[in-house]
C-alpha positions in Angstrom: -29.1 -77.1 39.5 -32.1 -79.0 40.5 -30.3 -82.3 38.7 -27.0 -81.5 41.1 -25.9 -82.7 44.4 -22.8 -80.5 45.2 -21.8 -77.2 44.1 -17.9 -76.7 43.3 -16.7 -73.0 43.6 -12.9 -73.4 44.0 -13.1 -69.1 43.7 -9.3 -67.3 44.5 -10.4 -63.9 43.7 -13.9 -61.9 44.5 -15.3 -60.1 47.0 -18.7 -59.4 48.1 -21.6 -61.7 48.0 -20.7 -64.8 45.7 -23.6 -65.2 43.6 -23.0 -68.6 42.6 -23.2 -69.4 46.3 -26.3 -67.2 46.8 -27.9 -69.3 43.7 -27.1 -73.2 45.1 -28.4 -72.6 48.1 -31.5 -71.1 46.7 -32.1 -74.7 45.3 -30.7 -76.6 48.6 -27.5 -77.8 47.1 -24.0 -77.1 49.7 -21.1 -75.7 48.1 -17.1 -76.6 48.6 -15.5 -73.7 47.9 -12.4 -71.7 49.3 -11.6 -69.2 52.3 -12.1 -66.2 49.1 -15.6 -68.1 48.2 -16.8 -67.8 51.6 -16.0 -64.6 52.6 -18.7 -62.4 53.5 -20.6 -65.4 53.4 -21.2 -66.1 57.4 -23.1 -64.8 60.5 -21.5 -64.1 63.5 -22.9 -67.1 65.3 -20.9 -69.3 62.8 -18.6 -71.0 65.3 -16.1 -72.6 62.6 -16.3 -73.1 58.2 -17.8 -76.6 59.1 -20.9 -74.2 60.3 -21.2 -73.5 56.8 -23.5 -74.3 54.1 -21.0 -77.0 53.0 -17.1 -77.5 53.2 -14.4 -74.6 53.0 -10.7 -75.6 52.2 -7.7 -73.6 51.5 -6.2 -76.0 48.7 -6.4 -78.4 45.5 -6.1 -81.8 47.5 -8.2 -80.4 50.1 -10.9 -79.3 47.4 -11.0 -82.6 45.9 -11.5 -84.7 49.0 -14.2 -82.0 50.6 -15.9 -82.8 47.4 -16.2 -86.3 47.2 -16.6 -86.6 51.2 -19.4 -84.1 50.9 -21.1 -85.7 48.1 -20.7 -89.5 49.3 -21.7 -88.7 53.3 -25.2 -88.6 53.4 -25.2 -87.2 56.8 -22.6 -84.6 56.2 -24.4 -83.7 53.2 -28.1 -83.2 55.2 -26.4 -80.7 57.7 -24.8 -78.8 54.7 -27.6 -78.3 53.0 -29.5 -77.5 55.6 -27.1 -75.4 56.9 -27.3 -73.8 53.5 -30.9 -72.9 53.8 -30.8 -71.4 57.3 -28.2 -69.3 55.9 -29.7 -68.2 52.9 -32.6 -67.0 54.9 -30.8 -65.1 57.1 -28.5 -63.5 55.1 -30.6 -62.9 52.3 -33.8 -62.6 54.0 -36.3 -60.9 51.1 -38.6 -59.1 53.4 -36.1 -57.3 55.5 -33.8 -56.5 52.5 -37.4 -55.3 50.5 -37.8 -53.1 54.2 -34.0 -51.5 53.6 -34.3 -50.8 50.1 -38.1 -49.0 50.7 -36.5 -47.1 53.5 -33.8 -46.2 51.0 -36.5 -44.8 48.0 -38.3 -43.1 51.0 -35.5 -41.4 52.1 -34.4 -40.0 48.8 -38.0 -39.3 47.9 -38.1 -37.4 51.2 -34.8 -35.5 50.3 -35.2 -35.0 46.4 -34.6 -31.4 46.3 -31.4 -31.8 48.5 -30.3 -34.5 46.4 -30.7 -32.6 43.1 -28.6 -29.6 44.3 -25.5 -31.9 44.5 
C-alpha cells in the first residue's frame, strides 16, 4: 500500500467497520468508495461525504471520475488524506479502544462466578 496513491473500494454489500478502509488509512492513502463503503465510517461532526477521508459516490461513472479527480488534484488529494488520518484516530483511537476492552476483561473477571452459572 505504501507504493499506492488512491484506494478503490467500489463495496455494495457490508456492514460494520470496512477493513479495507481501516487499513489505507493506516498508511495515509484516501479511499473512493460507495454510500455501503462508508457506512459506519463517519463522526458526527462530518458535515457532508466530501468531509471524508476521500470521495463517496453512489455509481459506476461517478466512481471512475472520483477516482481519477482524486488521484490527479493534488490539493483534493492532501485534504483526503489528511482527512483520512484525523479520522482514523478518532475512530480507531488504540488507547481508548485498549481502555474499553480492559474495562471489558475486568468486568467479567469481576463477575466470573455469575458468568459461569449461565
Amino acid at each position: 500500500l505504501l507504493q499506492r496513491r488512491v484506494l478503490l473500494a467500489p463495496l455494495r454489500f457490508g456492514a460494520g467497520i470496512k477493513g479495507k478502509i481501516v487499513d489505507s488509512w493506516g498508511y495515509g492513502l484516501p479511499v473512493v468508495t460507495t454510500p455501503v463503503g462508508a457506512e459506519g465510517m463517519m463522526t458526527t461532526d462530518a458535515i457532508a461525504s466530501d468531509d471524508w477521508g476521500g470521495l463517496i459516490v453512489s455509481n459506476e461513472d461517478e466512481f471512475v471520475e472520483a477516482a481519477v479527480n482524486l488521484y490527479t488534484t493534488k490539493e483534493l488529494w492532501e485534504y483526503s488524506q489528511n482527512r483520512s488520518i484525523e479520522l482514523l484516530n478518532t475512530l480507531f483511537n488504540k488507547e481508548q479502544n485498549l481502555q474499553v476492552i480492559d474495562e471489558a476483561l475486568n468486568d467479567a473477571m469481576m463477575n466470573l462466578g455469575q458468568r459461569r452459572k449461565r
